[in-house]
N, CA and C atoms as an extended XYZ file, in Angstrom:
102
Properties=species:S:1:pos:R:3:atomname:S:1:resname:S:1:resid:I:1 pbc="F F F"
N         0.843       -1.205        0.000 N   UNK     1
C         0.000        0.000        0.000 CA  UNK     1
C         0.872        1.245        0.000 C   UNK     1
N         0.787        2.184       -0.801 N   UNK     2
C         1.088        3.465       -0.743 CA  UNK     2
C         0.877        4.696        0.479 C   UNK     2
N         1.117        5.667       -0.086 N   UNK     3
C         1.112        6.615        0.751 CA  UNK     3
C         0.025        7.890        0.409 C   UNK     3
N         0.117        7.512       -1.497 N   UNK     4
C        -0.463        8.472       -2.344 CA  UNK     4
C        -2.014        8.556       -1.809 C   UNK     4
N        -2.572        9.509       -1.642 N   UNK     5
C        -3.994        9.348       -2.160 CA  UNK     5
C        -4.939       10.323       -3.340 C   UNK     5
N        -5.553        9.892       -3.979 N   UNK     6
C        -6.323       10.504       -5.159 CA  UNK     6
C        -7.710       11.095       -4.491 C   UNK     6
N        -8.189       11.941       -5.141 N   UNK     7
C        -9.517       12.699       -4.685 CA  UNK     7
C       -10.261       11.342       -4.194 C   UNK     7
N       -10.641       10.196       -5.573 N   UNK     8
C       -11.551        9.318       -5.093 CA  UNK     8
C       -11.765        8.983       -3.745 C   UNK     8
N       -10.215        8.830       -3.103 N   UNK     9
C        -9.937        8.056       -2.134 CA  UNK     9
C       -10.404        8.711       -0.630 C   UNK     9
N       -10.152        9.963       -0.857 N   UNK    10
C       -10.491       11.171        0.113 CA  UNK    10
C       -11.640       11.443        0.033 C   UNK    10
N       -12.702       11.275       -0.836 N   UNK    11
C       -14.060       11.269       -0.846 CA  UNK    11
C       -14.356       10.401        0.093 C   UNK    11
N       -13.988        9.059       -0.353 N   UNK    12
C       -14.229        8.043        0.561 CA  UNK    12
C       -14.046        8.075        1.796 C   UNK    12
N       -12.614        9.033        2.655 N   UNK    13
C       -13.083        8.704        3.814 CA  UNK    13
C       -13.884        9.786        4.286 C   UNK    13
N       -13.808       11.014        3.516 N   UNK    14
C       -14.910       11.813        4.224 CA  UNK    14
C       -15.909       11.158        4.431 C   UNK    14
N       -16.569       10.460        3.477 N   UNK    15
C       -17.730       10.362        3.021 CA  UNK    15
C       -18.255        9.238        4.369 C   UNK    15
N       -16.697        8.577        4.714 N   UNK    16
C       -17.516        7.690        5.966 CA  UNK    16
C       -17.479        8.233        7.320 C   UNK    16
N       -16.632        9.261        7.322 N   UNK    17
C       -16.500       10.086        8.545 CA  UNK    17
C       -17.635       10.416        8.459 C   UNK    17
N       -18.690       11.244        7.519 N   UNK    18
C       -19.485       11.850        7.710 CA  UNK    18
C       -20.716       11.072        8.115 C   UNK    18
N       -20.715        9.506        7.631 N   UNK    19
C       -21.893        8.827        7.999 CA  UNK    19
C       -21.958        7.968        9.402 C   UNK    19
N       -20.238        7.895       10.024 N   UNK    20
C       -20.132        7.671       11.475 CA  UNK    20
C       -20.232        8.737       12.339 C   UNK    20
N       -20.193       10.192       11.640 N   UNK    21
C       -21.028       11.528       13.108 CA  UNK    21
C       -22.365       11.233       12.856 C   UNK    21
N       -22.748       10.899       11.862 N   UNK    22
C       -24.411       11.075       11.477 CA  UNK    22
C       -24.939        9.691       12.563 C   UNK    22
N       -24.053        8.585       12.421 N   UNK    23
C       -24.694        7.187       13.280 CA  UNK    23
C       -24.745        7.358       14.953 C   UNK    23
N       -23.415        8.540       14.949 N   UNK    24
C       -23.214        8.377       16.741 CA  UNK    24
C       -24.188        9.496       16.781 C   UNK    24
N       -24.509       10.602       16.459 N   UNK    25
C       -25.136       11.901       16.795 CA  UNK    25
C       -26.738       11.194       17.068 C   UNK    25
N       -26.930        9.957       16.110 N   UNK    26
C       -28.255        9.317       16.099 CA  UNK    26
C       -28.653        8.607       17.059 C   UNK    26
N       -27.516        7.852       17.631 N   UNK    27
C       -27.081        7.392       18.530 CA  UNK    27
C       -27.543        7.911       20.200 C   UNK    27
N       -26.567        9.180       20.532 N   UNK    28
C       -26.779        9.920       21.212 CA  UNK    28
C       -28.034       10.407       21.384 C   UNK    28
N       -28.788       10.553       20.114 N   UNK    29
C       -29.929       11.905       20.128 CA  UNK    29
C       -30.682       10.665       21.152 C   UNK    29
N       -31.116        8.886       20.420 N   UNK    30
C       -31.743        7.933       21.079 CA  UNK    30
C       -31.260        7.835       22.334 C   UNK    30
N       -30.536        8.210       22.914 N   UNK    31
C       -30.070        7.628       24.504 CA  UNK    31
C       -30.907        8.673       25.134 C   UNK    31
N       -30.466        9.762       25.026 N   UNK    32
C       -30.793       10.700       25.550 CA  UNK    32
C       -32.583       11.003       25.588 C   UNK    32
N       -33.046       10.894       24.708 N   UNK    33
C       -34.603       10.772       24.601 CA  UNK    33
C       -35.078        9.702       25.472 C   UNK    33
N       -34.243        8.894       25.667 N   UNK    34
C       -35.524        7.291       26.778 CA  UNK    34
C       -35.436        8.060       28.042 C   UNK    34
């Protein structure tokens, strides 16, 4: 494995960063509501 990364690749991890704040924030919002 390299070191390089290409846009694609950086999409990608935004793209999962952004859907693991979205899971914990969902997360949280449910704890907090019971």
């Amino acid at each position: 494995m390299g070191t390089q990364f290409n846009g694609k690749d950086m999409k990608v991890i935004f793209d999962t960063g952004a859907g693991i704040n979205m899971i914990t924030r969902d997360v949280a919002e449910s704890v907090g509501a019971r």
